[in-house]
BALOBA-1460 file (C-alpha; in Angstrom, 3 decimals):
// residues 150
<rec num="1" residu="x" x="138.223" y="87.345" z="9.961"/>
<rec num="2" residu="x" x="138.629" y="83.600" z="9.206"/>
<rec num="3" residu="x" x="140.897" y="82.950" z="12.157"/>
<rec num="4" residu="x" x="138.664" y="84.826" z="14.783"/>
<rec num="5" residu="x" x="135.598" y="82.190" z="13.377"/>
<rec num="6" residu="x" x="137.832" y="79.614" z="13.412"/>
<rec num="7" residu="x" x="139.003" y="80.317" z="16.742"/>
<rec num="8" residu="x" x="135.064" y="80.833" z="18.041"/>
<rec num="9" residu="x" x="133.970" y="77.632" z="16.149"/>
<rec num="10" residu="x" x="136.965" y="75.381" z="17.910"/>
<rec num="11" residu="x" x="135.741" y="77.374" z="21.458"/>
<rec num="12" residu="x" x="132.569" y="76.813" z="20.470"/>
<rec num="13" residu="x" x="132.800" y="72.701" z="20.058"/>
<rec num="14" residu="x" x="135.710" y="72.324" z="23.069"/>
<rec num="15" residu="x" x="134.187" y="69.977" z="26.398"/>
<rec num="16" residu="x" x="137.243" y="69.902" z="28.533"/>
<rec num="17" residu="x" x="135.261" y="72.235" z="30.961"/>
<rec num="18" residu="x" x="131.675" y="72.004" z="30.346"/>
<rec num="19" residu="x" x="131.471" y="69.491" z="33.159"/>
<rec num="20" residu="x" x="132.873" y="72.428" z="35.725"/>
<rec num="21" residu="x" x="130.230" y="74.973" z="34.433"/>
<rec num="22" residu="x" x="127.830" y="72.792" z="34.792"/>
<rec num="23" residu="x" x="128.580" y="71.576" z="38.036"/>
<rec num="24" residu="x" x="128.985" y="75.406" z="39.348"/>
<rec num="25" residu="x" x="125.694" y="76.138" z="38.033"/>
<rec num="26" residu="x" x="123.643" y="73.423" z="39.168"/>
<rec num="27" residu="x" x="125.214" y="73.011" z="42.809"/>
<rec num="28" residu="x" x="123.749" y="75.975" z="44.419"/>
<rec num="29" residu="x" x="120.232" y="74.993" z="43.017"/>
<rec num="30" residu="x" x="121.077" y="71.142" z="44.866"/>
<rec num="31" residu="x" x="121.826" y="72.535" z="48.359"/>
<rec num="32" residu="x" x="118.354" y="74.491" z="48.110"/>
<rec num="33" residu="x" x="116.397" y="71.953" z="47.059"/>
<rec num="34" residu="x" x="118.330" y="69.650" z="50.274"/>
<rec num="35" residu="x" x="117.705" y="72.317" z="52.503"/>
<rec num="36" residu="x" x="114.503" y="72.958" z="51.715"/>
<rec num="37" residu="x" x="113.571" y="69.233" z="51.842"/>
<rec num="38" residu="x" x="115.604" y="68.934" z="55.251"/>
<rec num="39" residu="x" x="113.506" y="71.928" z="56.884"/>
<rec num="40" residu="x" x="110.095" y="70.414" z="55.378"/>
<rec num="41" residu="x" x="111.504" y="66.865" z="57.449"/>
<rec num="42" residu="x" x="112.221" y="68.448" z="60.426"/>
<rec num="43" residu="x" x="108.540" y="70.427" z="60.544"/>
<rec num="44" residu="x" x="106.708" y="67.077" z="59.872"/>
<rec num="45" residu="x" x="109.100" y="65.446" z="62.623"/>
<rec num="46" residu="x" x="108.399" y="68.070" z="65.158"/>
<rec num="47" residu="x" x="104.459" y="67.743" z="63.646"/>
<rec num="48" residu="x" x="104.567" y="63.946" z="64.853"/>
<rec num="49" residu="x" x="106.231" y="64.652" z="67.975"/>
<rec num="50" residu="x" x="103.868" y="66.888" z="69.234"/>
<rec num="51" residu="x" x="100.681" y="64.584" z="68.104"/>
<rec num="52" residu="x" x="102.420" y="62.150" z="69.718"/>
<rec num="53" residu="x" x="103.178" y="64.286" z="72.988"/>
<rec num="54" residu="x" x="99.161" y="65.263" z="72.471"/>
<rec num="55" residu="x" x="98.225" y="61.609" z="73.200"/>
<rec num="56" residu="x" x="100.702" y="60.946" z="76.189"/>
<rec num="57" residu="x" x="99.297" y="64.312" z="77.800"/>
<rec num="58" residu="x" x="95.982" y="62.787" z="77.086"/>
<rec num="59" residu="x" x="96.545" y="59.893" z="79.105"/>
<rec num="60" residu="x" x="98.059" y="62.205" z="82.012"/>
<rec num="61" residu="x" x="95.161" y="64.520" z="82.008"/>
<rec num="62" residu="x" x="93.093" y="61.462" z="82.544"/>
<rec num="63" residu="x" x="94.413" y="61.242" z="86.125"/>
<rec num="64" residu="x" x="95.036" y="64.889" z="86.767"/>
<rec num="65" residu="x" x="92.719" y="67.002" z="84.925"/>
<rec num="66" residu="x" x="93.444" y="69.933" z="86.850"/>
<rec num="67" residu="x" x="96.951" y="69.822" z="87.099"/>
<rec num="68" residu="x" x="98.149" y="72.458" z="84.093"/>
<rec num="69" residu="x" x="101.650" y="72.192" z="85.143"/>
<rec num="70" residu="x" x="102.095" y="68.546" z="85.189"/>
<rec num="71" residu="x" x="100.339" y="68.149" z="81.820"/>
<rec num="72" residu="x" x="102.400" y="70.850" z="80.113"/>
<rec num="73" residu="x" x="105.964" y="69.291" z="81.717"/>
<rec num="74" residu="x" x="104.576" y="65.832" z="80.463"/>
<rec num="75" residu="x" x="104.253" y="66.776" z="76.760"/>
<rec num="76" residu="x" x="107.656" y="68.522" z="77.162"/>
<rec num="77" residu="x" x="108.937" y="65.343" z="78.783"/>
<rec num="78" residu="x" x="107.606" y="63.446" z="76.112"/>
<rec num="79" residu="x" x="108.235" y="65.832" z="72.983"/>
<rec num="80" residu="x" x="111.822" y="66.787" z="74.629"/>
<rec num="81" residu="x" x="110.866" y="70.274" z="73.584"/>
<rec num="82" residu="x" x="111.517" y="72.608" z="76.729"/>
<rec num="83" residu="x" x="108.417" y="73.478" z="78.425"/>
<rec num="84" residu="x" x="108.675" y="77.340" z="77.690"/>
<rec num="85" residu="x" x="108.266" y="76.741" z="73.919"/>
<rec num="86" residu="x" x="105.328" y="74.823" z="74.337"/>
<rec num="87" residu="x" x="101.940" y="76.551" z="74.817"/>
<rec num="88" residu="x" x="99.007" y="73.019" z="76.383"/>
<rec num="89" residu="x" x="95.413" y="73.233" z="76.995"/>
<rec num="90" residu="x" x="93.255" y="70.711" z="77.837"/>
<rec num="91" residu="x" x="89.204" y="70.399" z="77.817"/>
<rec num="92" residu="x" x="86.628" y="67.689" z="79.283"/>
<rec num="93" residu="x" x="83.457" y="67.611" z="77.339"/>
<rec num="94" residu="x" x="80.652" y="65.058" z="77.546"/>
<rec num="95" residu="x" x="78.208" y="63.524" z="75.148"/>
<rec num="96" residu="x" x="75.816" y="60.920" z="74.668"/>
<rec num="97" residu="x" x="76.259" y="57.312" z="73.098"/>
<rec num="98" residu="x" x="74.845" y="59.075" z="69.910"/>
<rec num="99" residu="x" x="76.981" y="61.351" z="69.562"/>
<rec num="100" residu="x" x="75.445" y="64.260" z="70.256"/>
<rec num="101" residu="x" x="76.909" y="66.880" z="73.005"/>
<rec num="102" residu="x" x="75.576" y="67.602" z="76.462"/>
<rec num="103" residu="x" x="76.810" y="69.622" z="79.548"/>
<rec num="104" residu="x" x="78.776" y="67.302" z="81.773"/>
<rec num="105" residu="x" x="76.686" y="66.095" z="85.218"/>
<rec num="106" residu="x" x="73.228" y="65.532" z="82.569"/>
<rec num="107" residu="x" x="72.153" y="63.167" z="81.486"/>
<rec num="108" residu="x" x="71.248" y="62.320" z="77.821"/>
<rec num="109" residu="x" x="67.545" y="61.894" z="76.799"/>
<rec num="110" residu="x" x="67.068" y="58.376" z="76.502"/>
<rec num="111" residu="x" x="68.564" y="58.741" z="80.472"/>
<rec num="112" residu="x" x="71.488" y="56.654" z="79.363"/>
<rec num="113" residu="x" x="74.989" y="58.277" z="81.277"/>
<rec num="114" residu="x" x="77.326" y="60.582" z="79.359"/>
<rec num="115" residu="x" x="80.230" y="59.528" z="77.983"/>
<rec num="116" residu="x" x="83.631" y="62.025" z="79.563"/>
<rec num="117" residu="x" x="86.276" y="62.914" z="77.122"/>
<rec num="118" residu="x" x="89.706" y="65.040" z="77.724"/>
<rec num="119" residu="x" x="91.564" y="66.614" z="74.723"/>
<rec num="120" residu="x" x="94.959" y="68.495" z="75.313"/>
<rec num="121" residu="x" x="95.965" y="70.445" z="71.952"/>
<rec num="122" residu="x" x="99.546" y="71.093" z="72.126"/>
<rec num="123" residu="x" x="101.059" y="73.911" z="69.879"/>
<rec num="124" residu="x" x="104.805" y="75.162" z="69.021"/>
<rec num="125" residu="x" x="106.571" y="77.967" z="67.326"/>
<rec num="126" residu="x" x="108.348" y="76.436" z="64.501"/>
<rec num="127" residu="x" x="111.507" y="78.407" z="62.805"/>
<rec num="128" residu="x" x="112.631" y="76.842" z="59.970"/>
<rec num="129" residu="x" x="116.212" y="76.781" z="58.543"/>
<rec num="130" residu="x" x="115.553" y="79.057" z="55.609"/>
<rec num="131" residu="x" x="114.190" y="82.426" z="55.657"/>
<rec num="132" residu="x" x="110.626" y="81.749" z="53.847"/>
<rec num="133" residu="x" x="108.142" y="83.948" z="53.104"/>
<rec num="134" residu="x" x="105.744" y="84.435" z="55.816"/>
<rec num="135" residu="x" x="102.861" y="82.952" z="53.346"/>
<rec num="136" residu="x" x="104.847" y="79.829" z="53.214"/>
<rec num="137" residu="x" x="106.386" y="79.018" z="56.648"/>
<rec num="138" residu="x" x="105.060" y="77.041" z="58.923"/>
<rec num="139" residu="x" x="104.827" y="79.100" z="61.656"/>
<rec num="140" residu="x" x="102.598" y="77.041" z="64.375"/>
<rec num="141" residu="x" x="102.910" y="73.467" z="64.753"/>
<rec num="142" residu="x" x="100.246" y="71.317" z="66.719"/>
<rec num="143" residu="x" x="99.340" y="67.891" z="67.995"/>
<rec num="144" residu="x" x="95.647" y="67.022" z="69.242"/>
<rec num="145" residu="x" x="94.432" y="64.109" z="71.187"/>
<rec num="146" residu="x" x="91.219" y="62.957" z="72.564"/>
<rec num="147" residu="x" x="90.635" y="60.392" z="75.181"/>
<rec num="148" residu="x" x="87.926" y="58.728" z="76.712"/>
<rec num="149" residu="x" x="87.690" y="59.121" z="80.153"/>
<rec num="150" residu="x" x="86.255" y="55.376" z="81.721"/>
């Protein structure tokens, strides 16, 4: 009975492989976190890209305010996202130097002119790396810009 405690008590102080263990243990719980963390950088990249493709559609829709196709290939163009992934709409609206809205062609009530303003809202599916829970993943991804039309 002495030996086997002796035995367990010298297993029970040896080190020569503690740093394996450890290592084993930990590493899987690393390469989440990185992954995780990579997948988070890559949704905020692809967040700024498309607020960023938002703007430059913006200034497109400017011009062309009609011309759905063109606006959409723009942000695409400018997001380097392909244009099927991509779903762009763009409004005018109109208000007044005070801020408050009218109809576009009226005038406001002090019979100053309305000020014209575009805004294209861009939106993409976003699949992460990992397979989240639906709670958690950010499934849409959007960029929004508004302009004012001189």
């Amino acid at each position: 009975m002495k030996r086997v405690l002796r035995i367990g008590l010298t297993l029970w102080k040896a080190q020569e492989g503690n740093f394996l263990i450890e290592y084993a243990l930990f590493l899987p719980v690393l390469l989440l976190i990185l992954a995780i963390m990579f997948d988070l950088g890559m949704a905020l990249y692809d967040s700024m890209s498309l607020k960023e493709a938002a703007r430059a559609g913006a200034q497109y829709a400017m011009k062309n305010p009609s011309d759905t196709a063109g606006l959409t290939q723009v942000v695409s163009d400018a997001t380097g996202i392909s244009a099927l992934n991509l779903t762009v709409t763009s409004s005018e609206s109109c208000q007044c130097a005070d801020g408050t809205g009218v109809n576009c062609g009226t005038s406001c009530a002090d019979g100053s002119a309305t000020e014209t303003y575009v805004t294209v809202l861009a939106q993409e599916p976003y699949t992460p790396l990992l397979p989240y829970p639906e709670s958690l993943a950010p499934l849409n991804l959007h960029g929004e810009a508004t302009l004012r039309i001189h």
